[in-house]
C-alpha positions in Angstrom: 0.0 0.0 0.0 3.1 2.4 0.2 4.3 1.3 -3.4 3.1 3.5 -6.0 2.4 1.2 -9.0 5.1 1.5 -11.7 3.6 3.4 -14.8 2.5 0.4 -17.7 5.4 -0.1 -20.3 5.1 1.1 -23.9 6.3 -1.7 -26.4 6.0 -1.3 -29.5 5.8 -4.0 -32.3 8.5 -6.0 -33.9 9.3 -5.7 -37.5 11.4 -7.4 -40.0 14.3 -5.0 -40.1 17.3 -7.5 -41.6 15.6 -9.1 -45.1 18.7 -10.1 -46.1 19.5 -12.2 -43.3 16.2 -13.8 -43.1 16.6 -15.1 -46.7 20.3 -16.5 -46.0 19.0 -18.2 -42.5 15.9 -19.6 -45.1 18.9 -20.7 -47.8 21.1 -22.5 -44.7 18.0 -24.3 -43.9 16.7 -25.3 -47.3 20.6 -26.6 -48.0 20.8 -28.5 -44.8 17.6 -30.4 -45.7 18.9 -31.3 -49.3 22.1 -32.6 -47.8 19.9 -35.1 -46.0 18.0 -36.1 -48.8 20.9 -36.6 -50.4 20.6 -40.9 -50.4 17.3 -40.7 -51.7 18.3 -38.3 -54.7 21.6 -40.2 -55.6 19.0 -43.9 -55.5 16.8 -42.3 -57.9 20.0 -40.9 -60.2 21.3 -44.4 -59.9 18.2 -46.3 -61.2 17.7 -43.9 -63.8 21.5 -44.4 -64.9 20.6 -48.2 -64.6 17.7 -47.5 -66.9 20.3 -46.1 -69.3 22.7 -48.9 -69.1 20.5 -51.7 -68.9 20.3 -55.2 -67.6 22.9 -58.3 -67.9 20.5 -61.4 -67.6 21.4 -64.9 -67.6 18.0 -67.0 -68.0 18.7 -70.5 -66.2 16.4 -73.1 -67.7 16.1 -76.8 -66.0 15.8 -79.2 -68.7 16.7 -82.5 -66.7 14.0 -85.7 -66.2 12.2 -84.2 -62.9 11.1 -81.1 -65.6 9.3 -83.9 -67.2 6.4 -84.0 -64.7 2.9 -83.0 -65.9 2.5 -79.3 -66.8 6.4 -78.0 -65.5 8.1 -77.8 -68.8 5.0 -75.5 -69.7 5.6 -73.4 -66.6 8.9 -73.2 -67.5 8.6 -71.9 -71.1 5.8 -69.5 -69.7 8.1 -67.8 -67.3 10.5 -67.5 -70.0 7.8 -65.3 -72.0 7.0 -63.4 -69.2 10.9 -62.1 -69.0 11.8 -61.5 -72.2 8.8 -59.6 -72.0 10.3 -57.3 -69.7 13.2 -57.1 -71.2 14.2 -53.4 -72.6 16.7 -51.6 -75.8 19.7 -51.5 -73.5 19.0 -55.3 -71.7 21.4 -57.9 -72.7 19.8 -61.6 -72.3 22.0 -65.0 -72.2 19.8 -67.7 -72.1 21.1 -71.6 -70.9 19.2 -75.1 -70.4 20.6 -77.8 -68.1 21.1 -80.8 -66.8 24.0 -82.3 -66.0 25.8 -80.9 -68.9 25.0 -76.6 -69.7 24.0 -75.8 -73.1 24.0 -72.5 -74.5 20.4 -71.1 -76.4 21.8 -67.3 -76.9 24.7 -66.4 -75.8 25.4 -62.4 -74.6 27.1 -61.9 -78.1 24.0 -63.6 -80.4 21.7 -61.4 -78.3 23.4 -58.2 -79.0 24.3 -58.9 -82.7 20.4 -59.9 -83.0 18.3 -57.0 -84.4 16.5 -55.5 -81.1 13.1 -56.5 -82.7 13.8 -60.0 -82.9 16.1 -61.3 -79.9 13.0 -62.0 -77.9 11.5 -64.4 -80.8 14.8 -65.9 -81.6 15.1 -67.0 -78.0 11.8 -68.4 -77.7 12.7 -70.6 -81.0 15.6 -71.9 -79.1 14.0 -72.5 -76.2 11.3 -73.9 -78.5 14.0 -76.9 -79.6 14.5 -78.1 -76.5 12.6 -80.4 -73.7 13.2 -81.9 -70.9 15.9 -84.9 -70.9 16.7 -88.2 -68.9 19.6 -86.7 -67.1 20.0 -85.5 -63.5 20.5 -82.1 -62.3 23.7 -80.4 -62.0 22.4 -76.7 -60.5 25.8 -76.2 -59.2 27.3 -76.3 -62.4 24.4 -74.5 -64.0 25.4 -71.6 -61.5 28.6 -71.4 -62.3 28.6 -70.9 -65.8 26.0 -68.0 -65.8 28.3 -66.5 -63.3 31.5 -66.9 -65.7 29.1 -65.4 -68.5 28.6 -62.8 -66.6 32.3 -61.7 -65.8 32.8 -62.4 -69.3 30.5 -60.0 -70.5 32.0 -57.3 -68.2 35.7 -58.5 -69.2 34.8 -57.9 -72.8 33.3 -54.5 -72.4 35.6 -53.2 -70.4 36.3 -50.5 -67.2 34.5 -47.9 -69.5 31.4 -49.4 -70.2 29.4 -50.8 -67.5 27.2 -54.0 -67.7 24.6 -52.6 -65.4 22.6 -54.6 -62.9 23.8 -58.5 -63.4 21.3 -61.1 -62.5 20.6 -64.7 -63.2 17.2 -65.9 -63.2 16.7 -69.7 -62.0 14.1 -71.6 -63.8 13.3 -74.9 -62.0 11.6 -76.9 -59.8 13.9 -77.4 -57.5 14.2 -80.9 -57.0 16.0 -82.5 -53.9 19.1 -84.4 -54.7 20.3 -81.6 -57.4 24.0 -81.5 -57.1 25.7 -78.3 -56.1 28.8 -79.2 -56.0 30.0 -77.0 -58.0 29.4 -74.5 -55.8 31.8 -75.5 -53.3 34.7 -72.9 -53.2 33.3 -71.2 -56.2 33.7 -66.8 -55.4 30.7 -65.6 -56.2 30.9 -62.0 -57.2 28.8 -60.0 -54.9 27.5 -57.9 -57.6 25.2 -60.6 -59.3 22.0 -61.1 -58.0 20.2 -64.4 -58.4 16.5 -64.9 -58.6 14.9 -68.4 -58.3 11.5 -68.7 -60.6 10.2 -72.2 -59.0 7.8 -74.1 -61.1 5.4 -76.9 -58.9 3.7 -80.1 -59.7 0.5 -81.3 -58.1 2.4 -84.8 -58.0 4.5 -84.8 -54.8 7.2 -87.0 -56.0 9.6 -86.6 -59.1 9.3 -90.5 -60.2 9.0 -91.3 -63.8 7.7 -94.2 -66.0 10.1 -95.1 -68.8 9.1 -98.7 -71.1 12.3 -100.8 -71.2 12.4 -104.0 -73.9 13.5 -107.3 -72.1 16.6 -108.8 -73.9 16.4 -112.6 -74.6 19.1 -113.2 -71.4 16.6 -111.8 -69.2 14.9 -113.4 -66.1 
């Protein structure tokens, strides 16, 4: 009750003096989130450079006696379609059936010195030639020599040109027993991916009927 109440303060309102400054402070900020998104630009640059490049695919078809089941050959040849469907200008295709021995369809060097509007048809003839055999399965081996195709093809090309994404593309049903052996020590290069297209039977085993003619020394 002695105090005398201090007189009310006069403020006055805030303005934007330092434009300049506000715009740099804006910049800083707009630059610092960039750097961030930095990963997610440079993804999108690389796919779009992949685009450019293209695709190195090895198709991987099982041709041995397990193939020979009801409807799996047809599955096979079907997923076959389905990729050389996809496949683009700049893709370069490789196509193998096995067994126990590898046999080459199109190799990387038929595909590219095939016109572009007729490397998809030519590999279906191919494909077309073959059918599944008595042999056993050697996916091991199988493997391997997409692999080595696939070093081949960079080998060829060279440190200049680039090969793009390298894949190989496992068409099978994925029989127990398949040797692998091959496998065994083998350096896979990190950079090739492989995908595994598995084709299924409605019969649960893999056992086949074959005639065989009795010879006169027979019991």
């Amino acid at each position: 009750m002695f105090l005398q109440p201090p007189p009310p303060r006069l403020t006055k309102k805030k303005r934007l003096e330092n434009w300049p400054l506000l715009l740099l402070r804006a910049a800083a900020l707009i630059l610092l989130a960039l750097a961030f998104a930095r990963p997610f630009l440079r993804s999108e640059s690389a796919a779009d450079a992949d685009a450019a490049i293209g695709r190195s695919t090895v198709i991987l078809v099982d041709s041995s006696a397990s193939m020979r089941r009801e409807g799996l050959w047809q599955q096979a040849t079907q997923r076959v379609d389905a990729l050389l469907g996809d496949v683009t200008e700049t893709d370069r295709v490789a196509m193998f059936a096995f067994d126990q021995q590898v046999t080459p369809l199109i190799t990387f060097d038929r595909w590219s010195q095939t016109p572009i509007g007729d490397r998809a048809t030519i590999a279906k003839e191919e494909l077309g030639n073959v059918s599944p055999t008595w042999s056993a399965t050697d996916v091991g081996g199988a493997l391997v020599r997409a692999s080595d195709a696939l070093e081949e093809l960079a080998a060829s090309r060279g440190r200049e040109q680039s090969i793009g994404r390298r894949r190989i593309v496992l068409i099978s049903d994925m029989q127990r027993g398949a040797a692998i052996d091959a496998l065994r020590g083998y350096d896979w290069h990190s950079e090739v991916e492989l995908e595994v297209a598995q084709v299924t039977s409605d019969k649960p085993t893999n056992a086949t009927v074959q005639w065989v003619r009795a010879t006169s020394g027979d019991g």
